[in-house]
N, C-alpha and C positions, 0 to 999 in steps of 0.2 A: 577225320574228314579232311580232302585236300583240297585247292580249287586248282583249277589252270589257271596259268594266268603267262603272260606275256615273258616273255626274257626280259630283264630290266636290264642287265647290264651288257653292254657292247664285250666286253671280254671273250663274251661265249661262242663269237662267232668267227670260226675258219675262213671262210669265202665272204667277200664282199661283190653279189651279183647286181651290176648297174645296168639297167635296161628301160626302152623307151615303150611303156605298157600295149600304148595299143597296136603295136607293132609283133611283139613275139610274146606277150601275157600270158596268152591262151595256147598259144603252140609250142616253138622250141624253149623259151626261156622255163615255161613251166613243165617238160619233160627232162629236161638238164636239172630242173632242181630238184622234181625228185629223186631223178638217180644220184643224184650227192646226197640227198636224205636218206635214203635207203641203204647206203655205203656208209653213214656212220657220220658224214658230214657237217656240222654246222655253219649252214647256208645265211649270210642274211639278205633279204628282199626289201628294198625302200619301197616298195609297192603297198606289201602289208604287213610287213616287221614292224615298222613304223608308222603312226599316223600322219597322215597330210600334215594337221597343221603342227607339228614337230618343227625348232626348227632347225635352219641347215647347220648349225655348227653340230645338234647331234646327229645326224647321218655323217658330218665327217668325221664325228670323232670314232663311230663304226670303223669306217673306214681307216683312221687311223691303227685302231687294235686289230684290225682282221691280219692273216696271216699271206693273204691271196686277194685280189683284187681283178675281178673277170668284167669289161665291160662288153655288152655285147653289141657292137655298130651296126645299126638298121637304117634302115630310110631316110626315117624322120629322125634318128638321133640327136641328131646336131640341132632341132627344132626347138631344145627343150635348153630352158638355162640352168633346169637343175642337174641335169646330165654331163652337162659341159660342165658346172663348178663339180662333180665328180670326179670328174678327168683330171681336172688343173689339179685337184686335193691329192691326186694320187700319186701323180709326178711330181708336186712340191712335196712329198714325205717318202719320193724315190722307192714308195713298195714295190713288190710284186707281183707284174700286170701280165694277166693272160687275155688277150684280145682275143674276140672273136667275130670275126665278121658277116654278118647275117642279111645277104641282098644287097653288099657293098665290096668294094672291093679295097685294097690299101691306099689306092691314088683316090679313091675318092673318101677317106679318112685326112689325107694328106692334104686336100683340099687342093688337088691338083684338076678336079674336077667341079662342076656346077653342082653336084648333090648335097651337099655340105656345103658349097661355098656362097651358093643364095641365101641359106641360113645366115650366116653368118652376116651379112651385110646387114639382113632386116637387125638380128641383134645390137649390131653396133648403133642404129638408130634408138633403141633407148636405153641399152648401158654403157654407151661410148667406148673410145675407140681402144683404150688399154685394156680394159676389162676383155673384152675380144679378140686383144691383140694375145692377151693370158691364157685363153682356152684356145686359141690356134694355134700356140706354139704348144701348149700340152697335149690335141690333138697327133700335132704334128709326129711332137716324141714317142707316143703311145705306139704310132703306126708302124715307128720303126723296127717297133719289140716283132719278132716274131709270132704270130699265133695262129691262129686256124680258123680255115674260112669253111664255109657249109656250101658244100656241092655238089658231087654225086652223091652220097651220104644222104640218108634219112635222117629225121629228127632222132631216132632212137639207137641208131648205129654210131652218131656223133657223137651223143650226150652219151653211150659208154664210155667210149675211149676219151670221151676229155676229164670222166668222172675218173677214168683209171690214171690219168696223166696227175689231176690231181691231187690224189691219194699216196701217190708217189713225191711231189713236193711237199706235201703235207707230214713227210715220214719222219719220225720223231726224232724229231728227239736226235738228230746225231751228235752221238755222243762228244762230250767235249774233251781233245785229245790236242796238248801241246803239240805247236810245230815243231819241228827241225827235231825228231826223239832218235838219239843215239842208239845203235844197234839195232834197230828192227827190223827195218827192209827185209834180209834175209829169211829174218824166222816168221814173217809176215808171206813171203813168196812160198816156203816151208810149209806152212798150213795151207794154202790156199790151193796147192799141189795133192794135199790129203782131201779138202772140200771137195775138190775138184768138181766145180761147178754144174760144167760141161754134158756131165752126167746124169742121165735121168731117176737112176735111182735114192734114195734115201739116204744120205751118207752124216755120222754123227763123230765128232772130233774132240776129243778132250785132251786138256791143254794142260796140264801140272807143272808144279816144283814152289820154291819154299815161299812164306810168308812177302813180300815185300820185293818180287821179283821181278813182278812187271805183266803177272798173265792174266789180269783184269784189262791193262793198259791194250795190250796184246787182241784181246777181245773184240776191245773197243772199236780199235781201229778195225778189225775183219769187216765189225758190224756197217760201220760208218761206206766198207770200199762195196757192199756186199748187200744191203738190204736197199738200193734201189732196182735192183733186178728181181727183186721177188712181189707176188703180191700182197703177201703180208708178214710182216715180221716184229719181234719183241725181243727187247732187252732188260732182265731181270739181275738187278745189281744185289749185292749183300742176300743173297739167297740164305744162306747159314742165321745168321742174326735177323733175317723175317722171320724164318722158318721157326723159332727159335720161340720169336714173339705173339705171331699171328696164325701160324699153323696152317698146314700142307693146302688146306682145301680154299684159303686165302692168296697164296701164291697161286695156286690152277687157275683160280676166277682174274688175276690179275693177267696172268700168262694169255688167259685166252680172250681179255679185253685190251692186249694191245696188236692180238693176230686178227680180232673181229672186233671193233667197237662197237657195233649192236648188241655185244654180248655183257655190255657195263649192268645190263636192269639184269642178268640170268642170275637166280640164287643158289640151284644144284648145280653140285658136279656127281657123278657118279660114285657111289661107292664111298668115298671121301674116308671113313674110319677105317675101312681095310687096307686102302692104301699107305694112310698114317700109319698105320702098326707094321706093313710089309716093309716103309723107309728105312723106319728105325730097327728093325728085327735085322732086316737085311742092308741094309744100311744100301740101298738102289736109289738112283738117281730117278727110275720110270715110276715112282708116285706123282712125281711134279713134272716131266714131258708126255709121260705115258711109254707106249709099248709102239713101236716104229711104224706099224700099221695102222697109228691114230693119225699118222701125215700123211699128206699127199707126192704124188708123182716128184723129187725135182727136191725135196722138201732139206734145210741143211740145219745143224742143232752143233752149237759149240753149247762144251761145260767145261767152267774152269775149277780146279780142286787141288789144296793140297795135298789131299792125300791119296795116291795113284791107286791104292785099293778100291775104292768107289767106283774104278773106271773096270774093271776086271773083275767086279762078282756080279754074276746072272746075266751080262749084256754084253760080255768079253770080242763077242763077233759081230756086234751092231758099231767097237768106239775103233777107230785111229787115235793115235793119242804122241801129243807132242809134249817135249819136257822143253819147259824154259832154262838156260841155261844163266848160269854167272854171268856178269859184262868181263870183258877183257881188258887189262891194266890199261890202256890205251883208249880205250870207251870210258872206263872208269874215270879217267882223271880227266877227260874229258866233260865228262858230266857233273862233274864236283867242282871243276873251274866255273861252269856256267853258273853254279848257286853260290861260290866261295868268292870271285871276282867280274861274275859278270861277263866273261869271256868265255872261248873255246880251250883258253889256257891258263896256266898258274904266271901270276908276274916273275922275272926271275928269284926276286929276293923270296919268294917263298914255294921255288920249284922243290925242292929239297921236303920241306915240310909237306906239302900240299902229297906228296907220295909214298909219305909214309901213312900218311889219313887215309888214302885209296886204298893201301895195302892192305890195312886195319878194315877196311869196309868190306873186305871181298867180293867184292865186285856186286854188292848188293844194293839194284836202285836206290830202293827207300833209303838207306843210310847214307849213300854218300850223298843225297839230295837233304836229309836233315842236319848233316855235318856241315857240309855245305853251307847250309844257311846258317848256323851257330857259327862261324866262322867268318863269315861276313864281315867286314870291317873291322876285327880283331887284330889289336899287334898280336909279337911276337909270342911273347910272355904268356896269353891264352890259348895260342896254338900250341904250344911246350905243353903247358898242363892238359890240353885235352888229348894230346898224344899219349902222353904219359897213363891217363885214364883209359882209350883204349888198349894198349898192351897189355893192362891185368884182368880185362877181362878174354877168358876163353874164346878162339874164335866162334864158337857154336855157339854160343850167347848172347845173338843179335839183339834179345830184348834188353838185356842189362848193357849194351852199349849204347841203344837209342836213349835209355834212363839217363845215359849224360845230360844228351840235349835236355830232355826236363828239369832235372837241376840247376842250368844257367837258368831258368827262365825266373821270375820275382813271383812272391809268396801269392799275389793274388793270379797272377796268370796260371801258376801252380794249380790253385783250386776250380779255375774254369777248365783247366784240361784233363782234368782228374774227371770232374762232371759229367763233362764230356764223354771221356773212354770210358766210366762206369754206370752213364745213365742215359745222355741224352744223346743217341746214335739215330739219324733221319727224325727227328724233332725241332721243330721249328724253333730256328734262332730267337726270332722274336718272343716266343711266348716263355722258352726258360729265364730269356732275359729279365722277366719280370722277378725272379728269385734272385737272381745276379744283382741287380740293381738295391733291391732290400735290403742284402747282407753289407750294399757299401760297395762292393764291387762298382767296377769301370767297362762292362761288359763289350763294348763297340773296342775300345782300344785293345782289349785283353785277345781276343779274338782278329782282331787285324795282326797282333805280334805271331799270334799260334800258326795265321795261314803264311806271313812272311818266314816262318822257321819251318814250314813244309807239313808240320805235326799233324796238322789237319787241313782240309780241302774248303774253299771259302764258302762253297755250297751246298756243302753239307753240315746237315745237322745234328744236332746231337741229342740213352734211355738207362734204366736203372739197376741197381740194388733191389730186385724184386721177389720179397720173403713173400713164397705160395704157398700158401694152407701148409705153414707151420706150426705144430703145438706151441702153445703159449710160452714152454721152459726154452726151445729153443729161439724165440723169439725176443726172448730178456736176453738170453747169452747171448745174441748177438749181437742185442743194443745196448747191454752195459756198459759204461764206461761212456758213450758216443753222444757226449756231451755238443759238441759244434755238426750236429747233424744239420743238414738243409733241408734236406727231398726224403722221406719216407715212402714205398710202398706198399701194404701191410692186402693180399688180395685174400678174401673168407677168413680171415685170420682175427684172433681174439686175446685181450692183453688179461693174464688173472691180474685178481687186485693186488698181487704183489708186488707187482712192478713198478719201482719206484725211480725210473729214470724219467722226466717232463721233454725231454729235447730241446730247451730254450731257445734256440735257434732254429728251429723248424719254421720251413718258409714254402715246404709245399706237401703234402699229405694227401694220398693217393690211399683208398679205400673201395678199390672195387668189391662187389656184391658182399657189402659191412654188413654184419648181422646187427640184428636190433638187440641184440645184449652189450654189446661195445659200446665201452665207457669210456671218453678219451679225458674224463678230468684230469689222468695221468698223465698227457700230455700239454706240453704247454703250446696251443693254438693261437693263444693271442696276435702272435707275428705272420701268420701264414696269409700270403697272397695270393696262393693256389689252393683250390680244394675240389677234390674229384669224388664222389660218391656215386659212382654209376652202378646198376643194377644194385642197390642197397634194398635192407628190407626192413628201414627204419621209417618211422612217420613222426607225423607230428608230438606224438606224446613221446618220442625217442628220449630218452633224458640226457643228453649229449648238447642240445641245441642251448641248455641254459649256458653253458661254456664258452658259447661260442660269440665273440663280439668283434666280426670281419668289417670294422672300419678301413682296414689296409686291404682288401679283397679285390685281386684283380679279376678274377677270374673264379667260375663256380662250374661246375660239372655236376648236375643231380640227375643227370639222364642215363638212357640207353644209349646214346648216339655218339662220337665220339668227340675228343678235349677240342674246345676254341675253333676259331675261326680269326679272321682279320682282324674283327671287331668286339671281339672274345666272349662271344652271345655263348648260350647254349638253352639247349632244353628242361625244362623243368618238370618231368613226370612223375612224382611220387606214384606209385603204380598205386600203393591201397594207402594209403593218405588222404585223410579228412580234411586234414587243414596245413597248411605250408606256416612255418615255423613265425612269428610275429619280429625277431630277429631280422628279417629282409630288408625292413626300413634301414637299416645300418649299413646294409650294402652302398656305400658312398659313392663306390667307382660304379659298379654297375651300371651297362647303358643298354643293354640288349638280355628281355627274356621274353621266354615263350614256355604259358605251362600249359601242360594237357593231362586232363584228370578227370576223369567222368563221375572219380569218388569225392572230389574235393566238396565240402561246405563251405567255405569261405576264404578271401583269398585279403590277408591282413594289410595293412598301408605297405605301399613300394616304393623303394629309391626316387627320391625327386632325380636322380640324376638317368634315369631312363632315357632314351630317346625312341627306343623302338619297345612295343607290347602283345605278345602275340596270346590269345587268352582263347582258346577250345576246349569240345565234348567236358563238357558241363551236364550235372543230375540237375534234377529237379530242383533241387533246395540251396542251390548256389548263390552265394553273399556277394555280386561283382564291390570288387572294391572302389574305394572314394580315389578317381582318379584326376578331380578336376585341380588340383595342387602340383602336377608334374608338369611345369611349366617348358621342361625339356623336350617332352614328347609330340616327334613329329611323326610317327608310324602308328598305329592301333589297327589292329585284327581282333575280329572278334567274330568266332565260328560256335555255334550252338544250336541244340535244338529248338523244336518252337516253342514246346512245352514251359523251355526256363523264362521264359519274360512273360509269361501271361501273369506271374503275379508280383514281378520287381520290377520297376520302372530300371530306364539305363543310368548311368552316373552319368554326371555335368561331364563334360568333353573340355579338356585345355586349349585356349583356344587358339596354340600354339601347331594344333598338328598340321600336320601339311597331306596328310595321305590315310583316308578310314577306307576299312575294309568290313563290312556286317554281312554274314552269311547266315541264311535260314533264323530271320528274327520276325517275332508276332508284333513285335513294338518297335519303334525308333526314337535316337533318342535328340533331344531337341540340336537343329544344326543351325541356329539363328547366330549362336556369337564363334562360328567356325569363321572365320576374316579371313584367314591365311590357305584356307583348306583348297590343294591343287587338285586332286585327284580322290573321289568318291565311287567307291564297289556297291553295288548293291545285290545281293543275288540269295532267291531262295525263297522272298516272302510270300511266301504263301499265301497267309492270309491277308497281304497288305494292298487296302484301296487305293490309296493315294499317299504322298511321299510331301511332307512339309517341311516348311524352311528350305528347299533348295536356291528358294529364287536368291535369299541372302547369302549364299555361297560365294562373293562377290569376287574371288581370286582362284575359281573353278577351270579348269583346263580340259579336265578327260571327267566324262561322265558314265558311267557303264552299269544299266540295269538287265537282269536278266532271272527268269525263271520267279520272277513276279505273277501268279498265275490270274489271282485277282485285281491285279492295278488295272484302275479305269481310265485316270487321268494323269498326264503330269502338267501341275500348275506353269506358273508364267515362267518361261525360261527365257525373258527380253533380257533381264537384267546380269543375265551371263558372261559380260561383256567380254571375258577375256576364254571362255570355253571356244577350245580346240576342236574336239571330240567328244561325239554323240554316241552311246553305245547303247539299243534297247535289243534284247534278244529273247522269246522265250514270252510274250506277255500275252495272252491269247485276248484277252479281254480289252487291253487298251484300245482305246478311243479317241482322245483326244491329247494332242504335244500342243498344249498353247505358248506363245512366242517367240515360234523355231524362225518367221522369215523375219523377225527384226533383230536376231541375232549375228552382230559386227566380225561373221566370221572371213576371213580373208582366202581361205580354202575350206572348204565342204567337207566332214568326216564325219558322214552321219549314214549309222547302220541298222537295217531293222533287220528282224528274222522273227517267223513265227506271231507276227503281229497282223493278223489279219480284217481283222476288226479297226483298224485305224480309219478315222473318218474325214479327223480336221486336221490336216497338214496345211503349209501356206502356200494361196493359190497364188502369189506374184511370183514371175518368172524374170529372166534378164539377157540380155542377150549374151552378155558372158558368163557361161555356164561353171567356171571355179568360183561366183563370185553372186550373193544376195544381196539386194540392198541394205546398208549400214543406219539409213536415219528414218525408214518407214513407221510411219506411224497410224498407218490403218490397221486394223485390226484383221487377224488371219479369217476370211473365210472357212465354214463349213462345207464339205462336200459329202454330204447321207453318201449310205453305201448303198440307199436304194433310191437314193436321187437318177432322175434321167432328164432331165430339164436343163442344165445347165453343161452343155458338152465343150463350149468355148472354154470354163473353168475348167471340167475334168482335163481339157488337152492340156492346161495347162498346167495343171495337178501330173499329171504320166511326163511332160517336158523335163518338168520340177524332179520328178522320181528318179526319173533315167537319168540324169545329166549329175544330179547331186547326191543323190543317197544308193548306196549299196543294200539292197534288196533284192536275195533269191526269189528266182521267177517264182517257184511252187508258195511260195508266202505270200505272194501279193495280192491282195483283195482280189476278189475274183473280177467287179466290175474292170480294174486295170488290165486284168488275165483277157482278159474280152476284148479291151480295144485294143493291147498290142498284137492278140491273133489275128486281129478284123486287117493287119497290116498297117494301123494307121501311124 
């Protein structure tokens, strides 16, 4: 079961659309946001992305993270202070503003005009005169940006083209490609001649020649001069080594979620196993672009490949194909001076040396930029001996010449770059570092040395030694002797009991789909800070678990889903699993788990060091554990059916959480010593009348019920004082909200839907409508739904409705449905 639920984090959003609601809500702003919805876009809207009473430091920290910032200049825009601190936020963090002027024009942005500039004077009367002197000079700057004003255009003809305009600044990712790169230009002008843009049909260009030469680099650049002209385009780096990893029909879905991002949720691709078998049979590049009539009109496909064979079997008349060439002594030594001295040239006292290294390199990027930087600051004396080390080896032997550079490097930078080249290839730096860090290793320095020596890319990360469904004799042979192991991957694979090597140093242990006969007392586990078990088919009786005592555990993988995150949570699904191992309390590090198990019976004591708990689909007979000792835990979810609480009460709650979440529960569980508790879900209960203990929620912010079919009443919510936000959605039955008008709220965020039945809302009204009274203490009037006596009160009850609470029209009492048809 999943719920929706809101974006939580500012990260996710592309656009930051600033607009003054009752101006363009309903019309342009919300036709422009779908079509950036609909294009793939991640819109956010401070209208209702965010609650009212949020406050302004998080809408600007939105605004900080978004990548685009569109404000759209109305009428009334400048009427609002929160629109103007918008504006000022945007030009103090110098983003990226696409203005849009909507019924205004620049001078009257510019405040060259009275439309804006009466605003502002009233402002300056209650935030004085600097505060306003801040938002007109950020006005001012904003106006200067060029953007697009709404004029002959329809709402729907505009809001294309600014959605196309910004899909295009949106465009990824341009690749990152040092300046000032020696040699290109030409072979850059070279392809671009074979593209040949100009042209309407299909054209496909493949780029060749040797390892370390430059036609990734080459690529890059095309992509970066070449994919704002088009409407959609991707770039697919290390194709060989995904392909390798993740397999053909993972690369299609990627390929075609960076040419369509609506296409991130598509799970088929077509065909997908006969294209696998037609790659490798025929070794074709068209299992992963396709066959040239899957593109459109206009449509342009670089592949880069060593081996110019790939370009000439089955597709010989679809490729152009250009060979990268050697640099020229002159480039070369060129290029080796900028890594060896920091210059465009060698100092004299080492012109002499400095060209016999270029000689030695022939002319091949990757080496004289690795030479280069081993050479860095070196006398004499080590430029002599690395000379002398290139000469014996063969020219054609580029690898056993880069091996130099690895030899200068120290015994533990040795072992990170080994890791590296034989395991952890686009692997998150942070999460190997957890093994680095174990064995003693220096991983941040070790890794600043490797990116200063060229060896590897600072942004990239580093995968393994992966023994697949090998018999077990070849499995011993390969790990005998391999005493200082680190990282294991062992995938279907099974150790006979003869093997008698432990690994003592194993520090990460990777066991995809592990059979339940796997016995690792062979192994020595004690050290390991990784451990991945994904698709296993062990449970709780596994005999494995007695071995296992992950006090040092950074990290757990028992899922389906794939290794870590930021916070190195993951999923906990033993698929046919009774019970989760009693082992877990041991989990020290642990701060993030979520298990889902519809087979589970009981779920043993957990890590006091939790902070987050996510606990669903639950059978009948499920044991919720004693969770009121995790004094860490600020998140709890808990999704289940109704069936499972009708005969277990819930466990005591820590009264540390900051955020519950209870989906589809027959019972609740007592929320009286919740002190801390910001944010309260409720949604599903079916059978629940009424909801106790909320009124004690004394540090309550956002409250959200919904699909509560039976709830009658909710008790006193005076005592709320610091609730933000009101969410009731879904409750057919409710009747009464007692203490909504003495609640101290400073902006109104209060939503009904589907509540037709509501009787007692509060009849005090005020004359400023963001705003109830704070110290009332009458008590809320009743208004029956089949009262007609009292119409002074109803007015004021429909004042109240429309002014402060968000309620679709088809949901509102019918008596309300009445008086606002009557026009009143």
């Amino acid at each position: 079961m999943a719920a929706a639920t809101k974006l939580e984090t500012w990260d996710d959003y592309q656009v930051f659309l600033s607009f003054r609601g009752p101006d363009t809500r309903q019309s342009f702003t919300d036709c422009l946001y779908n079509f950036m919805i609909d294009a793939g876009i991640r819109v956010f809207r401070d209208d209702d992305e965010l609650s009212i009473g949020q406050p302004i430091d998080t809408i600007l920290s939105a605004i900080e993270n978004s990548n685009i910032c569109m404000p759209v200049f109305s009428p009334t825009f400048a009427s609002s202070a929160w629109c103007l601190r918008e504006v000022a936020k945007m030009v103090e963090l110098k983003k990226e503003v696409v203005p849009i002027f909507f019924g205004v024009t620049p001078d009257d942005v510019k405040l060259r005009t009275s439309v804006y500039g009466n605003f502002m004077g009233k402002h300056e009367l209650k935030y004085g005169k600097d505060q306003v002197k801040q938002w007109e000079d950020a006005l001012k700057e904003v106006a200067k940006i060029k953007g697009r004003e709404l004029k002959e255009k329809g709402y729907y003809g505009f809001s294309k083209e600014l959605t196309r305009e910004v899909l295009i600044k949106l465009r990824p990712n341009k690749k990152h490609v040092p300046s000032n790169l020696i040699g290109m230009d030409d072979q850059v002008e070279t392809v671009l001649k074979l593209l040949d843009t100009k042209s309407s049909g299909i054209r496909r260009v493949g780029i060749y020649g040797m390892g370390g030469i430059g036609k990734t680099t080459l690529a890059e650049i095309l992509f970066n001069k070449l994919s704002v002209t088009f409407d959609c385009c991707g770039f697919l780096p290390d194709v060989r080594e995904s392909l390798r990893r993740t397999g053909l029909e993972h690369l299609q879905k990627a390929l075609l979620c960076k040419l369509e991002p609506r296409l991130k949720d598509t799970d088929h691709i077509v065909d997908p196993v006969k294209m696998i078998r037609e790659t490798f049979r025929r070794r074709k590049i068209d299992g992963l672009v396709g066959e040239a009539d899957h593109f459109g009109s206009g449509s342009r496909i670089i592949v880069t490949t060593r081996d110019v064979r790939v370009l000439k079997i089955g597709v010989e008349e679809f490729y152009e194909m250009f060979e990268v060439k050697e640099m020229t002594f002159s480039q070369g030594l060129q290029l080796f001076s900028r890594h060896a001295f920091r210059r465009d040239s060698p100092t004299q006292d080492f012109m002499s040396l400095s060209q016999q290294v270029v000689s030695s390199c022939q002319g091949l990027p990757l080496s004289l930029k690795v030479f280069g930087s081993l050479l860095l600051g070196k006398d004499e004396i080590m430029w002599i001996a690395t000379i002398r080390k290139l000469e014996k080896v063969p020219d054609q032997e580029v690898l056993n010449k880069l091996k130099i550079s690895y030899e200068a490097l120290e015994h533990e930078q040795q072992q990170i770059f080994l890791d590296i080249a034989c395991f952890f290839i686009n692997t998150q730096k942070s999460h190997v570092s957890y093994m680095w860090d174990a064995c003693g290793f220096h991983p941040a320095t070790g890794l600043d040395v490797l990116v200063s020596m060229s060896l590897i890319k600072g942004k990239e990360a580093i995968v393994g030694l992966h023994l697949e469904r090998l018999h077990p004799d070849s499995i011993e042979e390969v790990l005998a002797g391999l005493h200082n192991v680190r990282y294991l991957s062992l995938e279907a694979a099974e150790l006979s009991n003869r093997f008698k090597h432990p690994l003592p140093e194993l520090k990460w242990l990777s066991l995809p789909r592990c059979p339940a006969s796997f016995n690792p007392h062979q192994i020595n586990i004690r050290k390991l800070v990784i451990l991945e078990l994904p698709h296993s088919s062990i449970s709780e009786k596994w005999n494995g678990w007695r071995y296992i005592q992950l006090s040092r555990l950074e990290s757990l993988n028992l899922a389906c889903g794939s290794l870590g995150s930021r916070e190195n949570s993951q999923r906990h699904p033993f698929e046919n699993a009774n019970a989760l191992p009693t082992s877990f309390v041991d989990l020290s590090q642990l701060e993030i788990l979520e298990v889902c198990c519809e087979h589970l019976k009981c779920i043993p004591m957990l890590p006091s060091s939790l902070r987050r708990l996510v606990l669903y689909e639950f059978n009948l007979g499920v044991i919720l554990p004693d969770i009121s000792y995790n004094k860490n835990l600020e998140y709890l979810c808990l999704i289940f059916s109704e069936e499972v609480l009708k005969y277990h009460n819930f466990p005591q709650l820590p009264v540390s959480l900051r955020e519950l979440r209870i989906f589809c529960p027959a019972t609740l569980p007592d929320l009286t010593n919740l002190k801390n508790l910001r944010k309260f879900v409720l949604a599903g209960g079916a059978s629940l009348k009424e909801i106790q203990g909320i009124r004690k929620l004394e540090s309550l912010e956002e409250l959200d019920i919904c699909e509560c079919e039976s709830l009658e009443s909710l008790e006193n919510l005076s005592e709320l004082r610091n609730l933000k936000c009101l969410s009731i959605l879904g409750c057919p039955k409710l009747r009464f909200i007692e203490g909504l008008e003495r609640l101290p709220l400073v902006q109104k965020d209060v939503h009904l839907g589907d509540c037709k039945c509501v009787e007692c809302l509060p009849a005090q009204s005020t004359s400023r409508p963001e705003c109830l009274p704070a110290q009332s203490t009458s008590q809320p009037e009743c208004l029956p739904a089949e009262s007609t006596s009292r119409p002074s009160r109803r007015r004021q009850l429909v004042s109240l409705v429309v002014s402060k609470l968000w309620i679709p029209h088809s949901d509102l009492p019918w008596w309300i449905q009445q008086y606002l048809e009557r026009g009143n």
